[in-house]
Backbone as numpy.savetxt, mean C-alpha at the origin, in Angstrom:
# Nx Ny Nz CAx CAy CAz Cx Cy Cz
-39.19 36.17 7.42 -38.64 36.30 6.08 -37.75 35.11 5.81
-37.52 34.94 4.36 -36.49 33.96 3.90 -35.07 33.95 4.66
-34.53 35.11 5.00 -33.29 35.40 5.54 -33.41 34.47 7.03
-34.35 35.06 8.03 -34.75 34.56 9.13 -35.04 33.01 9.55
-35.49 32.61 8.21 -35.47 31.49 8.36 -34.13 30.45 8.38
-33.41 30.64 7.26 -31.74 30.24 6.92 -31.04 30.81 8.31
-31.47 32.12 8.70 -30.42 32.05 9.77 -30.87 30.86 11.00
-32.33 30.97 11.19 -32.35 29.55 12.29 -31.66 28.22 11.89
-31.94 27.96 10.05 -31.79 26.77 10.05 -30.31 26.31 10.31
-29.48 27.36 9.57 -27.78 27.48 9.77 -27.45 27.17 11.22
-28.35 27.97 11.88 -28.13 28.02 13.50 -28.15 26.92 14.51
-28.99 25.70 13.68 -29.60 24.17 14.26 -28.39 23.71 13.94
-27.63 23.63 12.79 -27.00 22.78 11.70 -25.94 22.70 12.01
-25.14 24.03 12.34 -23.50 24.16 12.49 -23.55 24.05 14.00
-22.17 23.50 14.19 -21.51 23.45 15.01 -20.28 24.13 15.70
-20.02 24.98 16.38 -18.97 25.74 16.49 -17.64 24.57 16.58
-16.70 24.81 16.00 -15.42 23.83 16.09 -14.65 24.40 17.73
-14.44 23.78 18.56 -13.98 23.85 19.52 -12.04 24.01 19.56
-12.11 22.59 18.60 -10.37 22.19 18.77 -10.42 20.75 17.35
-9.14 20.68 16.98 -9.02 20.11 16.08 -7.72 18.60 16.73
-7.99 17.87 16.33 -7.08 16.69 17.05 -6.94 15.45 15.56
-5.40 15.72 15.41 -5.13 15.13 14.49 -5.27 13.44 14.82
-6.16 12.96 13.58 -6.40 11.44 13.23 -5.00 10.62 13.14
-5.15 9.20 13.53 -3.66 8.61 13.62 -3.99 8.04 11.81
-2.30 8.04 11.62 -2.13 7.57 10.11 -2.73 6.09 9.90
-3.20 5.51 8.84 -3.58 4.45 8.85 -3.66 4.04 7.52
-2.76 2.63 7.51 -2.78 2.13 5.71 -3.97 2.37 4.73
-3.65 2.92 3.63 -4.27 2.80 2.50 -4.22 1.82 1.46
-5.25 1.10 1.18 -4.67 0.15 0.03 -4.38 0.82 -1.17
-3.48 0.34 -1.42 -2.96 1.03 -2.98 -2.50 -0.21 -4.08
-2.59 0.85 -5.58 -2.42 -0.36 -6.33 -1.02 -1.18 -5.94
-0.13 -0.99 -6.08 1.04 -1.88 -5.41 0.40 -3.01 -5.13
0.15 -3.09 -3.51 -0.73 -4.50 -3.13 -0.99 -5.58 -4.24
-1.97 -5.40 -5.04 -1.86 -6.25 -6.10 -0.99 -6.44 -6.48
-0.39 -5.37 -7.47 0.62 -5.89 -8.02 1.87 -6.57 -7.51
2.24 -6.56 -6.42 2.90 -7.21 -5.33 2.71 -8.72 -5.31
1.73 -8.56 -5.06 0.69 -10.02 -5.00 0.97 -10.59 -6.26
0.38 -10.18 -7.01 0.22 -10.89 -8.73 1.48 -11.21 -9.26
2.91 -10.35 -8.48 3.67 -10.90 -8.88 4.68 -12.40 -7.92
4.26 -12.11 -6.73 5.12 -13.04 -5.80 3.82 -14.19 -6.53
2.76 -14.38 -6.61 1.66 -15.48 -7.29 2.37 -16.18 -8.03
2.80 -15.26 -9.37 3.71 -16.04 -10.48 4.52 -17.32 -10.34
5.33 -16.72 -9.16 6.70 -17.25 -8.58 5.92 -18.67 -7.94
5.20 -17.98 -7.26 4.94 -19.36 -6.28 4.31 -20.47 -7.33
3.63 -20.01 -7.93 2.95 -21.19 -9.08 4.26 -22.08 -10.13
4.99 -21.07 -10.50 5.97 -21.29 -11.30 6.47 -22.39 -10.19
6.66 -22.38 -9.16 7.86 -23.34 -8.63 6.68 -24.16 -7.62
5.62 -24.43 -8.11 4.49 -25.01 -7.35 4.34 -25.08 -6.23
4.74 -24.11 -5.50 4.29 -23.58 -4.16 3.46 -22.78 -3.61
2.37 -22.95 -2.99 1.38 -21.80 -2.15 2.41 -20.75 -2.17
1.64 -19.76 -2.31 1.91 -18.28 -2.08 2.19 -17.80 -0.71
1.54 -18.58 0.38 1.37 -18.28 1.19 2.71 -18.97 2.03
3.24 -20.31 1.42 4.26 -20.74 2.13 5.81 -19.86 1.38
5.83 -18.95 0.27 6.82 -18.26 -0.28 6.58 -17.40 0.38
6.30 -16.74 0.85 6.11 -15.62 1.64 4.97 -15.31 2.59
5.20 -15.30 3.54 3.77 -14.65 4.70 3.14 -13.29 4.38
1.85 -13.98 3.87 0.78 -12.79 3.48 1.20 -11.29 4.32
1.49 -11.60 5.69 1.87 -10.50 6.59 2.71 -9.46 6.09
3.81 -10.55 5.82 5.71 -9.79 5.28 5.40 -8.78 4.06
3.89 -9.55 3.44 4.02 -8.96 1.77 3.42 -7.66 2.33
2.29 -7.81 2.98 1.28 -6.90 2.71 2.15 -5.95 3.88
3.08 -5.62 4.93 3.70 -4.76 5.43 4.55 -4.23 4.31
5.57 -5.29 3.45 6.23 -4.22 2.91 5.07 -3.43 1.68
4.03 -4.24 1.07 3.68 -3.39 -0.10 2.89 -1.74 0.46
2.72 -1.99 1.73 1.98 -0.88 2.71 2.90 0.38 2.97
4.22 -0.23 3.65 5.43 0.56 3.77 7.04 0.05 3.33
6.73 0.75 1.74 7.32 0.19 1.25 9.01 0.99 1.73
10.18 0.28 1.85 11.21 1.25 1.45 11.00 2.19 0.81
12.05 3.46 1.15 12.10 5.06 0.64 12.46 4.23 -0.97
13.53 3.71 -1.25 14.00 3.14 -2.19 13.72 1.91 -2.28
13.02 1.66 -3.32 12.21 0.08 -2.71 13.19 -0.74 -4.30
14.45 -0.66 -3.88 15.37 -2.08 -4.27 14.77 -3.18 -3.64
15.91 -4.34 -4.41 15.70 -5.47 -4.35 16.67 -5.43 -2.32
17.80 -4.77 -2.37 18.48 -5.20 -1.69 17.66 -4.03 0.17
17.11 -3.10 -0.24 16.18 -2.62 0.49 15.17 -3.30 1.01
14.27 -4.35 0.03 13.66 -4.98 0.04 13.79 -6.40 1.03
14.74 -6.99 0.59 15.40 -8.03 1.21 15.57 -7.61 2.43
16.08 -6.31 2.94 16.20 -6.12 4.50 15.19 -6.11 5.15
14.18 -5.12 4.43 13.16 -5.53 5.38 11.95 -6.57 5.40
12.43 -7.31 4.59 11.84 -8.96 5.02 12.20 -9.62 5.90
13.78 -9.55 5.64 14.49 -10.17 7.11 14.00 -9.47 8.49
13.88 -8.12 8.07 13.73 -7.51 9.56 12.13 -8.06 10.10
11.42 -8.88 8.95 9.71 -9.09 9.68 9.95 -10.09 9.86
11.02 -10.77 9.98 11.12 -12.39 9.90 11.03 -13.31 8.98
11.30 -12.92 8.05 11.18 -14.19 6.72 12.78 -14.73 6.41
12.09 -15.99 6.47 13.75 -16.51 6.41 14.20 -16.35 5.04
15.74 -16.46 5.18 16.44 -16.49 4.14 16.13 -16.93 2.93
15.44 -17.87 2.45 15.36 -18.70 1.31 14.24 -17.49 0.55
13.39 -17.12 1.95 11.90 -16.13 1.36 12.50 -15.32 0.60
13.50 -14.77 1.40 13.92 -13.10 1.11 14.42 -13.27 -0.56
15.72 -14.47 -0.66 16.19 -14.70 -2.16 15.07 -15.01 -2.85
14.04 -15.70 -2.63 13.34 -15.90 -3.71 12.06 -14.85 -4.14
12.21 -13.88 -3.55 11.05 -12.26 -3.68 11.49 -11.55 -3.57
12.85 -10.57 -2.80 12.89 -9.35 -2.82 13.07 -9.05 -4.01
13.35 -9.29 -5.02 14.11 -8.86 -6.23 12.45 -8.54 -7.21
11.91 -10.46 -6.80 10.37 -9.78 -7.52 9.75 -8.50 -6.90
9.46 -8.35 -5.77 9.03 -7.72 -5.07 8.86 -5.95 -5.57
10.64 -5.72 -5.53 11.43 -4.32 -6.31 10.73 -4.22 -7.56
10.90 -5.48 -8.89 10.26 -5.38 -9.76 8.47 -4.94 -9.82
7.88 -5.63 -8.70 6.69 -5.34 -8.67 6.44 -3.43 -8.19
7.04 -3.27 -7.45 6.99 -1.58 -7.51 7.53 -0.59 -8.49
8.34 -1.02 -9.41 8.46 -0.57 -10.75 7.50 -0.53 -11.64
6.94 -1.78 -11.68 5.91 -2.11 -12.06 4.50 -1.35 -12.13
4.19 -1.16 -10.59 2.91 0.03 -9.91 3.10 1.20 -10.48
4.74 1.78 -10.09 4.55 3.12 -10.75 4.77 3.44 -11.62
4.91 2.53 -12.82 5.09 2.57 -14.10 3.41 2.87 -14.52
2.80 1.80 -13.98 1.32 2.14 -14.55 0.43 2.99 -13.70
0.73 3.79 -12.74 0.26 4.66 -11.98 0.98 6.03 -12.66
2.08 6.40 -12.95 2.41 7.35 -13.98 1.62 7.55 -15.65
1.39 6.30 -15.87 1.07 5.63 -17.62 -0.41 6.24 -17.08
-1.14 5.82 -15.83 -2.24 6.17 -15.85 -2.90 7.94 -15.64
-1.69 8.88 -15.18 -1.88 9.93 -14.67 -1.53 10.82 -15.84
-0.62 10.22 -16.64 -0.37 10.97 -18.21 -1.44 10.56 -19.25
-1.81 9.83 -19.45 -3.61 9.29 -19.94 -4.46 10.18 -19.54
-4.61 10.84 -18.31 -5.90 11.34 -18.13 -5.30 12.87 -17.96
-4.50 13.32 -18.43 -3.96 14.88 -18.27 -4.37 15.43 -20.12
């Protein structure tokens, strides 16, 4: 019968779950990133410098990943220093930086009230 059959096929298919073992956390790209980016870009063009020598792709893309609980300028600034970016980096981005996460969740809110 139809029944007999679904029960074999169910029976091939599933798997009994044994044990469950939690996956390790692992970055998500999120909009931030860009906008992070698009904004330290500005800066560096504005003052005709690679992007890459205003800040280490690394420094950006750790903080836009994990960003401060409070992602100030002066939050910000610490933990640049704490990845190693020298002084001159830190004054000339943390502040964009802060702005650029205002920025994200300004249009990540703008975008979640649009579609409600």
């Amino acid at each position: 019968s139809g029944d007999d059959r679904l029960s074999e096929l169910a029976g091939s298919r599933w798997l009994k779950v044994n044990s469950i073992t939690e996956a390790p956390v692992t970055p998500v790209y999120d909009i931030s990133v860009d906008e992070v980016h698009n904004f330290v870009a500005e800066v560096a063009e504005r003052i005709e410098m690679p992007v890459e020598n205003l800040l280490t792709p690394d420094h950006l893309r750790r903080v836009a990943w994990h960003p401060p609980t409070e992602p100030t300028a002066d939050a910000i600034a610490t933990a640049l220093s704490e990845l190693g970016a020298r002084p001159w980096q830190v004054e000339a981005t943390a502040q964009i930086i802060a702005d650029a996460f205002v920025e994200a969740s300004q249009s990540v809110e703008d975008a979640a009230s649009g579609a409600s």
